[in-house]
LOTORZA-326287 format. One record per residue (C-alpha): residue in one letter; x, y, z. Coordinates in Angstrom, 1 decimal. Example, Ala and Ser with C-alpha at 12.3 -4.5 7.8 and 13.67 -1.06 7.14 Angstrom:
LOTORZA-326287
- rest / east / north / up
- A / 12.3 / -4.5 / 7.8
- S / 13.7 / -1.1 / 7.1
//
This chain:
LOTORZA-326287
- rest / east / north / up
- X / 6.9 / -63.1 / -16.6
- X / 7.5 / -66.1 / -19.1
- X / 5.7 / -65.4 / -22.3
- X / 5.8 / -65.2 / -26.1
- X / 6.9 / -61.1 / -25.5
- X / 9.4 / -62.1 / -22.4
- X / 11.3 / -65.2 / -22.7
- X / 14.0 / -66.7 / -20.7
- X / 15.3 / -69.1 / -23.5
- X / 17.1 / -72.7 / -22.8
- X / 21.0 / -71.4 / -23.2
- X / 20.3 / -68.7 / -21.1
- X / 19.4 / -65.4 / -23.5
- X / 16.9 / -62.8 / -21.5
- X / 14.3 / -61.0 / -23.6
- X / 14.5 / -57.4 / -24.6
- X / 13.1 / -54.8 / -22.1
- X / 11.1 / -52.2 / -23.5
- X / 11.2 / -48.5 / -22.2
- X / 7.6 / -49.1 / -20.6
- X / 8.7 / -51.4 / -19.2
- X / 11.1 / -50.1 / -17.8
- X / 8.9 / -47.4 / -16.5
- X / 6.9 / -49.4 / -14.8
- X / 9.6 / -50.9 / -13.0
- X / 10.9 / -47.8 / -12.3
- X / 7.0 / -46.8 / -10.3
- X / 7.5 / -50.2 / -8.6
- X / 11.1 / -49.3 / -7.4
- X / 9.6 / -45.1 / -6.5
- X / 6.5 / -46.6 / -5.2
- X / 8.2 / -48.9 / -2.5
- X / 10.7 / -46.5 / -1.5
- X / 8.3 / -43.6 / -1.0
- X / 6.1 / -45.9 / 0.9
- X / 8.7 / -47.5 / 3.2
- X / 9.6 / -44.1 / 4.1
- X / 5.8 / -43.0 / 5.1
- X / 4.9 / -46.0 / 6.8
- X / 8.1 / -45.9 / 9.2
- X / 7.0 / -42.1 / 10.4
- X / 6.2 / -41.6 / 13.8
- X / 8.3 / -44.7 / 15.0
- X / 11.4 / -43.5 / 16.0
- X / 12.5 / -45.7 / 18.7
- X / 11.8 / -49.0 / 16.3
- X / 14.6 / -50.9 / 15.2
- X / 12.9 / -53.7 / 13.6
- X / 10.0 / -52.8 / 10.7
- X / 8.9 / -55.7 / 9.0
- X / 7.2 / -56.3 / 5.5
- X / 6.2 / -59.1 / 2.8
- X / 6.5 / -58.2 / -1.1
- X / 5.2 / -61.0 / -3.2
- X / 5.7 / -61.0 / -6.6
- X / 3.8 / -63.3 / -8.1
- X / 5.2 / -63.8 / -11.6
- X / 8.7 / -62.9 / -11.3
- X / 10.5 / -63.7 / -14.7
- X / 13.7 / -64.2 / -14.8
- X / 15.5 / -61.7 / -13.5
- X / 17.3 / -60.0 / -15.6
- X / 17.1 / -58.7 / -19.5
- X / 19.0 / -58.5 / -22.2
- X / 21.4 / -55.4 / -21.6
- X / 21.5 / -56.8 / -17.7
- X / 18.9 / -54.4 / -16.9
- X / 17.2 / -55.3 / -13.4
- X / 13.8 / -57.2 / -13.6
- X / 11.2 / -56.8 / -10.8
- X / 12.9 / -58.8 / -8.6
- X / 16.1 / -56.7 / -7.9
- X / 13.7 / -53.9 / -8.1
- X / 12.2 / -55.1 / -5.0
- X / 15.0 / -56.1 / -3.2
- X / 17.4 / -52.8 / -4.1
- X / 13.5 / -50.2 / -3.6
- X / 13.8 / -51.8 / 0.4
- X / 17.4 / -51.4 / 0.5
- X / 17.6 / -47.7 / -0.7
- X / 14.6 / -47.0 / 1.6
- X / 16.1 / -48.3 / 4.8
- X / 19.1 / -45.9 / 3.8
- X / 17.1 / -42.9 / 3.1
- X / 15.3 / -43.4 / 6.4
- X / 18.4 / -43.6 / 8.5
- X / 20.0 / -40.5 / 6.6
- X / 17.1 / -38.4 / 6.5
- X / 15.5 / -39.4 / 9.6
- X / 18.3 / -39.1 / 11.3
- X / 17.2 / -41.7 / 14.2
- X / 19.7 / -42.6 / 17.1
- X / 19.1 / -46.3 / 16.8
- X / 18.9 / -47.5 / 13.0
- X / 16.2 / -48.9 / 11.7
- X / 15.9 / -52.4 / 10.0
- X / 13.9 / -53.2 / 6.9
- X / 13.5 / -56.7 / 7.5
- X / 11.5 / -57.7 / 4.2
- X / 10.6 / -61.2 / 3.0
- X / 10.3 / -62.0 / -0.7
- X / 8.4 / -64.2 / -2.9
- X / 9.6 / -64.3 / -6.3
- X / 6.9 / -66.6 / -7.7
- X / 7.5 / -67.6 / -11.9
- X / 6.0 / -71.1 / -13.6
- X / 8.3 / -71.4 / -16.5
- X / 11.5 / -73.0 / -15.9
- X / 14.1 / -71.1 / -18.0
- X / 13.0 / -68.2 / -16.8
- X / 12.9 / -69.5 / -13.3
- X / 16.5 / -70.8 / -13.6
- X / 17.3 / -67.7 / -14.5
- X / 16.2 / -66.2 / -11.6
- X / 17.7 / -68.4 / -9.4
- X / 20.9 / -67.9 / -10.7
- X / 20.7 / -63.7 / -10.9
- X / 19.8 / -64.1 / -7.0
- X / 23.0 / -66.7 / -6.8
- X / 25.0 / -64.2 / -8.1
- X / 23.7 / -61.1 / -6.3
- X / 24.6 / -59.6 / -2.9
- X / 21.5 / -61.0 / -1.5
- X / 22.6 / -64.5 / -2.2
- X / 22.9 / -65.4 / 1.4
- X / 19.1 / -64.4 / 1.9
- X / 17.9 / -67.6 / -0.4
- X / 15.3 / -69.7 / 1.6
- X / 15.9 / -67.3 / 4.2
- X / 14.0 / -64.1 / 3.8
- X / 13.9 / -64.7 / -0.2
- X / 11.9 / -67.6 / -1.0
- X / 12.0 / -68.7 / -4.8
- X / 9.2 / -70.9 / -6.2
- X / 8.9 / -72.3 / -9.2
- X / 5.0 / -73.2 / -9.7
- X / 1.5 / -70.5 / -11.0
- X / 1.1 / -68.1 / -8.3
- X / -2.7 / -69.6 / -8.2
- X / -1.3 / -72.4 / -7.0
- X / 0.9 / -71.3 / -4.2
- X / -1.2 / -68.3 / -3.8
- X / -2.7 / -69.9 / -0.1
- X / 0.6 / -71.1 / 0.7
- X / 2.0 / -67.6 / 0.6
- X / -0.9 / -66.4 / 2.2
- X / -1.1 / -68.3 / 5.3
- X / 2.8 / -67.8 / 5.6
- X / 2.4 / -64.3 / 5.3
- X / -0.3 / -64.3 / 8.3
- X / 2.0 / -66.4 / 10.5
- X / 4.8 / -63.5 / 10.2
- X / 1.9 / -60.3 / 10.5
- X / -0.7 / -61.9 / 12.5
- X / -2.6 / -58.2 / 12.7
- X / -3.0 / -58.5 / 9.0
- X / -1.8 / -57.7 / 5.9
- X / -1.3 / -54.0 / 6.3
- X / 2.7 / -54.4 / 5.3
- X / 1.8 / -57.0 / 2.5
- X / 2.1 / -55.9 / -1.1
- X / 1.5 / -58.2 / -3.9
- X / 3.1 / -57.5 / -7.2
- X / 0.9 / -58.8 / -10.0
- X / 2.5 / -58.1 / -13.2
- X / 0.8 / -61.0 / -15.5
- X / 1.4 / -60.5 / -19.3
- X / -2.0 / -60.9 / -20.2
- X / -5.6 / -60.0 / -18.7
- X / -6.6 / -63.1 / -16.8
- X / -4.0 / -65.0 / -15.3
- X / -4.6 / -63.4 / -12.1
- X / -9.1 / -63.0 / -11.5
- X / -11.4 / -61.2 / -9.1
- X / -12.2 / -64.2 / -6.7
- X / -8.6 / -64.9 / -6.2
- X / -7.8 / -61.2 / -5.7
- X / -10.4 / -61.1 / -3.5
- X / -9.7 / -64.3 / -1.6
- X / -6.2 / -62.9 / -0.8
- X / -8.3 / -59.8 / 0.5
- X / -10.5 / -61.2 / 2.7
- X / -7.5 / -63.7 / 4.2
- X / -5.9 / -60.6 / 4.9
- X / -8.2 / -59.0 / 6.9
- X / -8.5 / -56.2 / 3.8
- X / -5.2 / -54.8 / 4.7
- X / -2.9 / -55.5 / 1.8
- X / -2.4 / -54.0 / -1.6
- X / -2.0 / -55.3 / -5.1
- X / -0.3 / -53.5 / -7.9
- X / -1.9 / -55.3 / -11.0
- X / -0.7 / -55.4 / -15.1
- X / -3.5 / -55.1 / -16.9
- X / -3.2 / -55.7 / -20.6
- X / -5.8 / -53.5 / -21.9
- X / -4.5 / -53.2 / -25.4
- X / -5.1 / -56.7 / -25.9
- X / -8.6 / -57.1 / -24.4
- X / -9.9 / -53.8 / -26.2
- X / -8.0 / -55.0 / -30.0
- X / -9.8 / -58.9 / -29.3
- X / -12.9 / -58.7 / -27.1
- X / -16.0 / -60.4 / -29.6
- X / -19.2 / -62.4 / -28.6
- X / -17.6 / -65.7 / -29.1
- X / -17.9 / -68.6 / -27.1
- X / -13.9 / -68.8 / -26.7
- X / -13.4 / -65.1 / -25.1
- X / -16.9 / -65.4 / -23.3
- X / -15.0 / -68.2 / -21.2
- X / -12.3 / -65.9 / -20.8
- X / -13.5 / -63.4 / -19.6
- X / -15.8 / -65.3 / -17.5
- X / -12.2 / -66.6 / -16.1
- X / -11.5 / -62.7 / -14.8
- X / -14.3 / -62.9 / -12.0
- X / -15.9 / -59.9 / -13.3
- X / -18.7 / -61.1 / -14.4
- X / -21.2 / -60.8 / -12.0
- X / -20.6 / -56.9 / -11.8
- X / -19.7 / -55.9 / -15.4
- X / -21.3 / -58.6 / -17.7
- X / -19.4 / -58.9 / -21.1
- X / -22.4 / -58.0 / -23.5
- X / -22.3 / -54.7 / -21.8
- X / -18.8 / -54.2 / -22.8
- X / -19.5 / -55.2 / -26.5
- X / -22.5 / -52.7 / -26.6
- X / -20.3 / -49.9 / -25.4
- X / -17.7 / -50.6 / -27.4
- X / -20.2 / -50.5 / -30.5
- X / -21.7 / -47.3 / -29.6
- X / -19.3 / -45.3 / -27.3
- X / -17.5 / -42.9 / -29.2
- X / -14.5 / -42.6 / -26.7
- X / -11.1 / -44.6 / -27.1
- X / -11.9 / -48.2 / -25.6
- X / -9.5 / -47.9 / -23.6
- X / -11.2 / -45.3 / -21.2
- X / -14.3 / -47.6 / -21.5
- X / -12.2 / -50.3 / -20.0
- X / -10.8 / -48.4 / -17.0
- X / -14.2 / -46.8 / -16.6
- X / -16.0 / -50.0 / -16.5
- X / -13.6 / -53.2 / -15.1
- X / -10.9 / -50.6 / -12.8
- X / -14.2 / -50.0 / -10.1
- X / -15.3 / -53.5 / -10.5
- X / -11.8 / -54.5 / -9.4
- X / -12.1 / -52.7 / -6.5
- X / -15.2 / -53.4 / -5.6
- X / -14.3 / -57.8 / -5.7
- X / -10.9 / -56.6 / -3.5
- X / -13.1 / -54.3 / -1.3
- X / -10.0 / -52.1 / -1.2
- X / -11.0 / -48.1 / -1.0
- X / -8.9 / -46.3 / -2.4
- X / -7.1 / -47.6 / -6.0
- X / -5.7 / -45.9 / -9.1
- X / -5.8 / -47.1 / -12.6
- X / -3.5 / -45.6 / -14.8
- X / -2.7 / -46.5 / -18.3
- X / 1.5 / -47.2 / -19.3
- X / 1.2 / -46.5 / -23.0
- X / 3.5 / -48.0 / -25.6
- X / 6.5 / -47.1 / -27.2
- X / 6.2 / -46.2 / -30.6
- X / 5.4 / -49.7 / -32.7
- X / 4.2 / -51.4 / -29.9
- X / 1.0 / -52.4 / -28.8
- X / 1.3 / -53.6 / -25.5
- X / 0.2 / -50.5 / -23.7
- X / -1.9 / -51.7 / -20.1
- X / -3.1 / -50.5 / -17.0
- X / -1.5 / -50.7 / -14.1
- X / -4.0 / -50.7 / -11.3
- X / -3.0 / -50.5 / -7.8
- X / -5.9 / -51.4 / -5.2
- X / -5.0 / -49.9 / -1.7
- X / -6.1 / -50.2 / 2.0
- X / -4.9 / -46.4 / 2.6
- X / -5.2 / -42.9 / 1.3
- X / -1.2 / -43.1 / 2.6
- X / -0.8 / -45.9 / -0.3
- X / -2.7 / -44.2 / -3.2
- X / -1.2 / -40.5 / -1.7
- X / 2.3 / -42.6 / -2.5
- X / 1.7 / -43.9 / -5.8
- X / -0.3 / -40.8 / -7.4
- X / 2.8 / -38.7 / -6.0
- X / 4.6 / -41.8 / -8.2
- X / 3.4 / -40.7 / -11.3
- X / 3.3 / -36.9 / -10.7
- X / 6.7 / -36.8 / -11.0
- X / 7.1 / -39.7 / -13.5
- X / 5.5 / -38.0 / -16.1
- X / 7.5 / -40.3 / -19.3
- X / 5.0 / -43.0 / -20.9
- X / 1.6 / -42.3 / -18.0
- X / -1.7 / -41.3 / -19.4
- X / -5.1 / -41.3 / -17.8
- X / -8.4 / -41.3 / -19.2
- X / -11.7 / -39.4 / -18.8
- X / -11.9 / -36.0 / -17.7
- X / -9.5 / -33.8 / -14.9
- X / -12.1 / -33.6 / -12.3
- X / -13.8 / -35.4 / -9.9
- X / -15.3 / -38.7 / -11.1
- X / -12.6 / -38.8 / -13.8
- X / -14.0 / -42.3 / -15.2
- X / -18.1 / -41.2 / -15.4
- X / -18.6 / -40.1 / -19.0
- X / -19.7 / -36.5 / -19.2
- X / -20.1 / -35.5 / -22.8
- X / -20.2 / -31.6 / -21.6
- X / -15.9 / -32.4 / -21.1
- X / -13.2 / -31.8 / -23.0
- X / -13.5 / -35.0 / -25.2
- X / -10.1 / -35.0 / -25.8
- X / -9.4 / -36.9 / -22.3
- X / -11.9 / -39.5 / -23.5
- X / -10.3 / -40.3 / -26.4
- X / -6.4 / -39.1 / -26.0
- X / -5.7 / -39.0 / -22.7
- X / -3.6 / -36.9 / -21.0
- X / -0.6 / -36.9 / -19.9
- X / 0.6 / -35.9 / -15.8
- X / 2.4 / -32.6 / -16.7
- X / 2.5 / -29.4 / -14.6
- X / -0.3 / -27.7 / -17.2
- X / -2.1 / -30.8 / -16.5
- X / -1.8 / -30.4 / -12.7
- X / -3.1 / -27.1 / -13.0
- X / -6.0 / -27.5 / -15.0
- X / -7.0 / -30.4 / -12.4
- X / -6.9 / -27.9 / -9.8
- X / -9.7 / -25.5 / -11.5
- X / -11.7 / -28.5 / -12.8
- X / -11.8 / -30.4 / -8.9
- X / -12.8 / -26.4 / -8.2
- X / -15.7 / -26.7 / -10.4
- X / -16.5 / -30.4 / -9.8
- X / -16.6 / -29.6 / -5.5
- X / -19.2 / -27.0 / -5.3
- X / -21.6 / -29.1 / -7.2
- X / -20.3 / -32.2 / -5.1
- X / -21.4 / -30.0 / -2.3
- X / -24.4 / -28.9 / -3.3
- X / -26.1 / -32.3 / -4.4
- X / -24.2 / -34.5 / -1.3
- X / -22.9 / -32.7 / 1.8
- X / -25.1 / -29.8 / 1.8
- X / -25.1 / -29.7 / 5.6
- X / -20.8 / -30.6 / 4.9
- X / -18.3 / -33.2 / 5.9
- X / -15.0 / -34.0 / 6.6
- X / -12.3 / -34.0 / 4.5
- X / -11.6 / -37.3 / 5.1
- X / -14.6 / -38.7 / 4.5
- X / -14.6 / -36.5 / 1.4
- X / -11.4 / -38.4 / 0.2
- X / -12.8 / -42.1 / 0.8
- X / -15.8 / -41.0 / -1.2
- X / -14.2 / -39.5 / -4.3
- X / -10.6 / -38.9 / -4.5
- X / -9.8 / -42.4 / -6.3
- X / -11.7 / -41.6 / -8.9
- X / -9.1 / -38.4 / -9.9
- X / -5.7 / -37.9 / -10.8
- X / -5.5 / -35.9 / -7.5
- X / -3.8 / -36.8 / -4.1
- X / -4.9 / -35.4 / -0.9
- X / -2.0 / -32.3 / -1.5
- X / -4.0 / -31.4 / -4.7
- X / -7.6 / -32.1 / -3.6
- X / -6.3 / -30.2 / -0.6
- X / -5.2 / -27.1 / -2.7
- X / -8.6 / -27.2 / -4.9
- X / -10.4 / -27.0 / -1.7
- X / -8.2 / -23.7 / -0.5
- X / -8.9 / -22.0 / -3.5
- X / -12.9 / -22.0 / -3.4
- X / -12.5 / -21.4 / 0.5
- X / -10.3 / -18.2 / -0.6
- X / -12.9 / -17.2 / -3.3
- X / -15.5 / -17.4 / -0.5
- X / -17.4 / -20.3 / -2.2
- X / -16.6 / -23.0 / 1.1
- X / -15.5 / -22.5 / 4.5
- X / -13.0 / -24.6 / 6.2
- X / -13.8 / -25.0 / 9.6
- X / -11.4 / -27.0 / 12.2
- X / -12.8 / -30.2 / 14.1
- X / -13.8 / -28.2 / 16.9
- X / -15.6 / -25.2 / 15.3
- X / -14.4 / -21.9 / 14.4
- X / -13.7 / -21.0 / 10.3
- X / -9.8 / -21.5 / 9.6
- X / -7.9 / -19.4 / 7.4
- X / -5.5 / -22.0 / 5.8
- X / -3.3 / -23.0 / 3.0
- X / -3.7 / -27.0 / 3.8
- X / -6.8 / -28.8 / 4.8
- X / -6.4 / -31.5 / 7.3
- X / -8.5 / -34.6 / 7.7
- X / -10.5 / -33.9 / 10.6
- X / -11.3 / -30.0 / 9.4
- X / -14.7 / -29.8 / 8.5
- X / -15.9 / -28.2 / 5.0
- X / -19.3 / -26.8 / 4.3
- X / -20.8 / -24.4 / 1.7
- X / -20.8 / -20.5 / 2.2
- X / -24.8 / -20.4 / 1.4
- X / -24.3 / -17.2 / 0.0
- X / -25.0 / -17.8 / -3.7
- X / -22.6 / -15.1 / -5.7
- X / -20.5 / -15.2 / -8.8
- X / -17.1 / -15.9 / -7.7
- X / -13.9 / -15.0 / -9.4
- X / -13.7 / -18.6 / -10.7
- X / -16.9 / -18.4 / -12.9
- X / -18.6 / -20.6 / -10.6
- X / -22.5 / -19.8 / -10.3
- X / -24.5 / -21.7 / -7.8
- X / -28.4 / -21.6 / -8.0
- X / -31.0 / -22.9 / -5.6
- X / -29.2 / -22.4 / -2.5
- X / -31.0 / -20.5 / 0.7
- X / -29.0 / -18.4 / 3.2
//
């Protein structure tokens, strides 16, 4: 990514890389391996597993200590995958990763650059063969790559993954997002930078930002006088008000269920803090990524409150989520678990009165939480153990159980009592 914070200079000098940065390369590199590894399960007797990983503004390569940019990332993430599935698996025939690359970047240094860290890599030999450079915008080449990548996975784009880590806000828009959706028969999934900071520290009235933000695609669903009202009157940090208000619309123009938009906060003196949002096809892909920053922990907040509907106001919260964060540590994690507690019997008792699957419960709500199905899963065990829900298997017949499955079926106990969770339920017949 070629700009005034990362450039790829003339005689060849890389830019600094900055420890969130580096942190968010380092969910990129997590993210594909733990992925790779779920989507080959159940496919023993395959030896060839193909995927596409576009990454549409590439920089160039490396930085200024030789640190890896997002291109190695990619290409040593599939490597140490295929390993790990081999070893851990332990198949009889090995499997194959047989990925194809675009490493897309618009600014020539930085391009150069790239070209020669490839050059010099032990992937050299891949060039214009499974790694394709290109040296133009990604919205340029963006149908190019596109209709390429349908030729190689003509059932969709279920193994596509597009990288879009723009150093800005708009350089990458809805429609186009969308576009690449629709092409793609909804199956791919986009990891997007989002440069929050900047938007929240500049956003005015003017002419000049009205036409770029009018640029994003967004404007149809979130117009950009109602961010200026709430960012007069909302009391919260701005930053919550953008993830509340533009991270759904984003989903909404991609049409992708499930997505996560978590905030990668600056080091100390920076102020280049942004969101990275990842818009997914699967529960499998957000399960992967949330798992991601469970254990990441170092430099990723979210915003809004540790229940369901994290991103809805409620001023009856803990206001310090609204206008701190908070952070994915274990005391986190377990105050998630009480407040989803709280946050499903109401769930319950204003939208599946007569019950539902937990699957269907997980397309309707779980992207907007911190949670993955394991902790939604372990919130739900807990109210079934305290008598509040039963769990009841796909065919009938109350399960006692420490994990819900997707088909299982969860209803209400209609007996309204005081639990030992200090949940009280009113207004509900036997």
């Amino acid at each position: 990514m070629a700009t005034k914070a990362f450039i790829w200079k003339k005689d060849g000098s890389c830019p600094d890389l900055e420890p969130h940065s580096q942190t968010k390369l380092e969910v990129l590199r997590d993210y594909v391996v733990d992925y790779l590894k779920i989507l080959v399960r159940g496919s023993m007797g395959q030896e060839i597993f193909k995927i596409t990983l576009v990454d549409a503004f590439a920089g160039g390569g490396r930085y200024s200590k030789g640190e890896d940019g997002s291109p190695l990332t990619l290409l040593k993430a599939v490597k140490e995958a295929e390993a790990l599935i081999n070893l851990e698996q332990k198949r009889t025939k090995p499997l194959k990763i047989e990925a194809h690359y675009y490493f897309v970047e618009k600014n020539k240094y930085a391009f150069d650059s790239l070209k020669q860290t490839i050059k010099a890599s032990e992937w050299s030999d891949e060039l214009s063969k499974k790694i394709y450079l290109i040296h133009d915008s990604f919205e340029n080449v963006s149908t190019y790559i596109v209709e390429k990548t349908k030729a190689r996975h003509p059932n969709g784009g279920s193994r596509v993954i597009f990288f879009l880590d723009q150093c800005g806000w708009a350089q990458v828009n809805a429609t186009q997002i969308a576009q690449i959706s629709q092409s793609l028969n909804y199956k791919c999934e986009f990891i997007l930078n989002f440069a929050c900071d900047w938007l929240a520290h500049y956003i005015n009235g003017g002419d000049d930002f009205r036409k770029g933000y009018d640029g994003l695609g967004l404007s149809d669903l979130i117009p950009i006088d109602e961010l200026l009202e709430l960012k007069e009157k909302t009391q919260s940090d701005y930053r919550y008000v953008i993830a509340a208000k533009l991270g759904p619309a984003l989903q909404r123009a991609s049409k992708s269920p499930f997505f996560s938009p978590f905030y990668v906060e600056p080091t100390t003196g920076s102020n280049h803090g942004y969101w990275l949002v990842h818009l997914a096809p699967h529960i499998r892909a957000r399960n992967a990524m949330i798992d991601v920053y469970h254990r990441k922990q170092t430099h990723i907040r979210a915003f809004g409150n540790t229940g369901l509907r994290m991103l809805a106001y409620n001023p009856d919260s803990d206001p310090s989520g609204y206008l701190d964060g908070f952070d994915f540590s274990d005391d986190t994690i377990t105050k998630a678990r009480l407040h989803l507690g709280k946050d499903l019997i109401q769930e319950f008792v204003s939208n599946y009165s007569e019950g539902t699957t937990f699957s269907t419960l997980c397309l309707d709500r779980i992207s907007d939480t911190i949670a993955n199905t394991s902790l939604l899963s372990d919130a739900l065990v807990d109210l079934a153990k305290a008598g509040e829900i039963n769990i009841n298997g796909p065919n009938g017949g109350i399960k006692r159980c420490e994990r819900v499955e997707p088909g299982d079926i969860i209803k209400l106990n209609r007996r309204p009592y005081l639990t030992g969770m200090g949940i009280i339920r009113n207004g509900l017949s036997d």
